[in-house]
C-alpha positions in Angstrom: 0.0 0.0 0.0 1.7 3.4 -1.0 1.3 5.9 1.5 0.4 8.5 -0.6 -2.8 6.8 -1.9 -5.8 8.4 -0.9 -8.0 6.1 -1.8 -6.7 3.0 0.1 -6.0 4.9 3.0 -8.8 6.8 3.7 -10.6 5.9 7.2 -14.1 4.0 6.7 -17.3 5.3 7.9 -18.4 5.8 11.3 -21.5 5.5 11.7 -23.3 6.7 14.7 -25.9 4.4 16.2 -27.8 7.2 17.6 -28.3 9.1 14.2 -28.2 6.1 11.4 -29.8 3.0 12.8 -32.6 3.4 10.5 -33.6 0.0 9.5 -32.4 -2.3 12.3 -28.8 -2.5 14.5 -28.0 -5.9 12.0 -27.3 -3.7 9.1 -25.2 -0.6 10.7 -22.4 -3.5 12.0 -22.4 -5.7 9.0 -21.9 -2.8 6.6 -19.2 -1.1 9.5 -17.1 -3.9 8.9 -16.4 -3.8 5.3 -16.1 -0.3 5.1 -12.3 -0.6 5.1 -12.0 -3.2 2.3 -11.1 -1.1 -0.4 -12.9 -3.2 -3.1 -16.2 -1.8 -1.8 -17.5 1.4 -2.8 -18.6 3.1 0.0 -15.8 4.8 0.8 -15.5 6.5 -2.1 -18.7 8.2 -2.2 -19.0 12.3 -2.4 -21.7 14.4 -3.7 -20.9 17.1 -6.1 -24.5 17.2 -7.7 -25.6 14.1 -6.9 -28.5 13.6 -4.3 -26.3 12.1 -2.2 -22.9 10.1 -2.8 -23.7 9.0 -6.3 -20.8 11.4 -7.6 -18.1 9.9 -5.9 -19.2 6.1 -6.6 -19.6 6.6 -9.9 -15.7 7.9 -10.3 -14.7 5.7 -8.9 -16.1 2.4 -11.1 -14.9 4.4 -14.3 -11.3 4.9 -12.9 -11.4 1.1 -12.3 -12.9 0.0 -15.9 -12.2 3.1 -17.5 -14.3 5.2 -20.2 -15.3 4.6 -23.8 -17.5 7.5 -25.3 -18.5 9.1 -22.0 -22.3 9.4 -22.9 -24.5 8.9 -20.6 -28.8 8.3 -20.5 -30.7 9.5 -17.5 -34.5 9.7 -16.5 -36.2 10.5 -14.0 -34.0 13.7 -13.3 -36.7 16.1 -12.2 -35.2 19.7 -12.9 -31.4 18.1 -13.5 -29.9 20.4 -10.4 -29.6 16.8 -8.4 -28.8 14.3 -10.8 -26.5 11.4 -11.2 -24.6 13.3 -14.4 -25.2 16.9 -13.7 -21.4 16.4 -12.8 -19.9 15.1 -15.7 -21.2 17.5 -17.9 -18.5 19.3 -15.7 -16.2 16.1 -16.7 -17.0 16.8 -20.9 -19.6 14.0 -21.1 -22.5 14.2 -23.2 -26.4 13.0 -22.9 -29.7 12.6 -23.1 -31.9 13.6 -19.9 -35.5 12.3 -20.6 -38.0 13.4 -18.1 -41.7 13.2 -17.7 -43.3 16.2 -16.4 -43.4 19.6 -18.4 -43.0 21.8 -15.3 -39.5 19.8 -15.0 -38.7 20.2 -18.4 -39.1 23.4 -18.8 -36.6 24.0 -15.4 -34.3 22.0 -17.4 -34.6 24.2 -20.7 -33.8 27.5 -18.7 -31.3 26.0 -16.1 -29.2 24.0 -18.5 -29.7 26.4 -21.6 -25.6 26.6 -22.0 -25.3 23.0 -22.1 -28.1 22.2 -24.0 -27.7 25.0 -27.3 -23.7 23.6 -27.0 -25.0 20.4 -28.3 -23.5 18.5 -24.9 -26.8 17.7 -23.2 -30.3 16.5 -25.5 -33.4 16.6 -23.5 -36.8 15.3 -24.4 -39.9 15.1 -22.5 -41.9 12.4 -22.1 -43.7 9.7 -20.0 -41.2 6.4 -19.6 -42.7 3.0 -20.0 -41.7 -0.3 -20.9 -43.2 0.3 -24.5 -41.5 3.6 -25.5 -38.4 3.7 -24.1 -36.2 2.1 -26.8 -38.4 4.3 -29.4 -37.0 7.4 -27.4 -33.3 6.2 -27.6 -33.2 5.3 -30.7 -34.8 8.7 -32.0 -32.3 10.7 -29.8 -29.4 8.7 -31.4 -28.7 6.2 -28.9 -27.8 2.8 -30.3 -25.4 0.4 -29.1 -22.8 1.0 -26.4 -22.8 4.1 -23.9 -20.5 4.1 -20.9 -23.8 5.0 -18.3 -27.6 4.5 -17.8 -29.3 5.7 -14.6 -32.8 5.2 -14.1 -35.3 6.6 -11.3 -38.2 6.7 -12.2 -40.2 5.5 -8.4 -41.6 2.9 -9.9 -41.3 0.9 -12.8 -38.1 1.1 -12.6 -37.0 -2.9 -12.4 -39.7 -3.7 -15.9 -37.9 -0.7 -18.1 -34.8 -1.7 -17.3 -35.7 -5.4 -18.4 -36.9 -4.1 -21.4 -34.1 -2.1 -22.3 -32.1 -3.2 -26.1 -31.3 -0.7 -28.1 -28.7 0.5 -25.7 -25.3 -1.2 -24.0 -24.6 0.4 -21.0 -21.2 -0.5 -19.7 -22.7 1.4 -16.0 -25.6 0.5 -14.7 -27.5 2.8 -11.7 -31.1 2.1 -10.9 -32.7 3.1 -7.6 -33.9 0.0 -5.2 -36.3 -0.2 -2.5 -34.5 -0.7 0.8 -37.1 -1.4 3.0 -36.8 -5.2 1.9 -33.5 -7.4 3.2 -31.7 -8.5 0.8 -32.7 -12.0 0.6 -36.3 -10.7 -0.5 -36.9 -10.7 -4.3 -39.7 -8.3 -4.7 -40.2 -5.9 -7.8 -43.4 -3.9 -7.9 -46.2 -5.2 -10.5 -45.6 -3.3 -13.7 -48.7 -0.3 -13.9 -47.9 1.7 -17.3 -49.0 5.1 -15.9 -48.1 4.5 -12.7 -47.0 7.5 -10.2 -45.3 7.3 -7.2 -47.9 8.2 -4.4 -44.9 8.4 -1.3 -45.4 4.8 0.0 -43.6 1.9 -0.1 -44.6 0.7 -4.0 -41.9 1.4 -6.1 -39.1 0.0 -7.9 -37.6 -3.3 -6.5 -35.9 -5.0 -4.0 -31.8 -5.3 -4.1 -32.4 -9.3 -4.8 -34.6 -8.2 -7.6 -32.6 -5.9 -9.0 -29.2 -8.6 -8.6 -31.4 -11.3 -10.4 -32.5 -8.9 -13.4 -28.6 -7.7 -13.6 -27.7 -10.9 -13.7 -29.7 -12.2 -17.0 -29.0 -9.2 -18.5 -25.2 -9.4 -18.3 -24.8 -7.3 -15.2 -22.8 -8.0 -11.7 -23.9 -5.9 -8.9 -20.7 -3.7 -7.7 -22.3 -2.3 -4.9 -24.9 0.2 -3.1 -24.8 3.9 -1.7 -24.6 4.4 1.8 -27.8 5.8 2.1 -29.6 2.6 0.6 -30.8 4.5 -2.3 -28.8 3.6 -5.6 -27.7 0.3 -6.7 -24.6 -0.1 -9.3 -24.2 -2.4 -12.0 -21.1 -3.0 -14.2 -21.2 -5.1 -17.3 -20.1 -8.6 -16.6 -17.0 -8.7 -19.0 -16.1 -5.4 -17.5 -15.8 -6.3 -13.7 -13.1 -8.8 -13.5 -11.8 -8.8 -9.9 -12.0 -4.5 -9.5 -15.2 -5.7 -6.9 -16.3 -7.0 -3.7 -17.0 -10.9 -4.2 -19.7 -12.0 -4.0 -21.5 -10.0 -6.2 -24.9 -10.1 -4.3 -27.8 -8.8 -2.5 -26.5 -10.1 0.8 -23.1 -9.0 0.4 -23.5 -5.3 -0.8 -27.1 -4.4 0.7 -27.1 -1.0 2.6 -30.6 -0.5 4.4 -32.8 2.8 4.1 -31.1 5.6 5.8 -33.2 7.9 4.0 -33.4 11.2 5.5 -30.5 10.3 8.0 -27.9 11.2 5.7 -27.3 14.4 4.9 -24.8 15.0 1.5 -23.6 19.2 1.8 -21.3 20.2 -1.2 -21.3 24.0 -0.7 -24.2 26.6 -1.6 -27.3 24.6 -3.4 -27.4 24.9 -7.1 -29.6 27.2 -9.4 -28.4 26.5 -12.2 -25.7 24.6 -14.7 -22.5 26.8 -14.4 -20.9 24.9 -17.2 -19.6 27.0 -19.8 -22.2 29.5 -18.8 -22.0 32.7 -21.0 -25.3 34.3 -20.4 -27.6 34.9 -16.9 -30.2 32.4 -16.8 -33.3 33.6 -14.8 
């Protein structure tokens, strides 16, 4: 171990019993004691525009398997402030944010006006379901391989990602529904026009979500602190750069929703990326 890398050396986690036992005592001391393995990814976590640690996670998969094209697809990005690739736009990436309501939309069109009229970021508005998702890729100029997918969508989240085709992601991120263990294989029935009320119907379980990865190509690499995000890397990608075994049991982190809280500075108004005008 070289002294002077950060990374390896960086104390783990301490979590505080009084403020982060959310979903029972079991899960704050199994995942205290791999915080310190470095092939986990917890430790890496930092928010830079993320909602909470994405940022840092994220990194830190692509410094181990590196990039390709550095696009990205994400959906479910309400007005894009607190996304999982607001920050590589910072990085030079490019994309396509797809988001469902109008009100959101047109937040995005002001906000991100730099980004957008430079040609780096593609936006379209629209309703995601298992039946028109591909359609929207392919007419956006998706096809094929892209270094990152992230989907949120609070709900059917697990049933679009099955039907996904037309794209390759080498990254995988796809929120999961803590509240069940990770031995529970749940996934919410699929509802086309579903919308998230605030209970505890959405998405999937971890297990769910490992099972799906699984037959699509995909090894589970890990989960955010928080119990929010799950990560997937492509299976020909992953070699020996993660935790083993690649499952629900071994990289569960419970809901700590709310306990958590991710500061990076002031709160954003808008995308400061090669801004060059004031955006109201």
């Amino acid at each position: 171990m070289k002294k002077d890398d950060f990374r390896k050396i960086q104390p783990g986690f301490q979590l505080s019993l009084n403020n982060y036992t959310t979903a029972g005592y079991c899960w704050d001391i199994l995942t205290q004691s791999r915080f310190a393995d470095p092939l986990f990814l917890e430790r890496y976590g930092y928010k830079a525009y993320s909602q909470n640690d994405e940022d840092g996670i994220i990194a830190e998969i692509f410094r181990r398997i590196g990039t390709t094209d550095k696009r990205f697809i994400e959906f479910g990005v309400q007005n894009g402030l607190e996304s999982n690739t607001h920050y590589l736009l910072f990085k030079d990436w490019q994309g396509l944010w797809i988001e469902g309501s109008s009100e959101f939309y047109t937040e995005i069109q002001n906000k991100f006006r730099s980004v957008i009229n430079s040609g780096q970021l593609a936006v379209q508005n629209e309703f995601i379901t298992r039946e028109n998702i591909n359609k929207i890729f392919h007419e956006n100029g998706f096809h094929g391989e892209i270094d990152l997918l992230s989907i949120d969508i609070d709900g059917n989240d697990y049933h679009v990602w099955k039907a996904v085709d037309v794209v390759s992601p080498r990254v995988v991120v796809i929120e999961y529904n803590a509240k069940f263990p990770p031995d529970c294989d749940w996934h919410m029935p699929y509802r086309e026009h579903h919308v998230w009320d605030g209970t505890d119907r959405f998405s999937a379980s971890l297990k769910a979500l490992e099972r799906l990865g699984g037959e699509k190509g995909y090894q589970l690499v890990g989960t955010n602190i928080s119990g929010v995000n799950a990560f997937f890397v492509r299976r020909d990608l992953a070699g020996k750069e993660f935790s083993h075994p690649p499952t629900a049991e071994n990289l569960y982190n419970p809901c700590r929703y709310g306990e958590i809280r991710f500061v990076s500075g002031h709160p954003p108004g808008i995308c400061v990326k090669n801004l060059t005008q004031d955006v109201k």
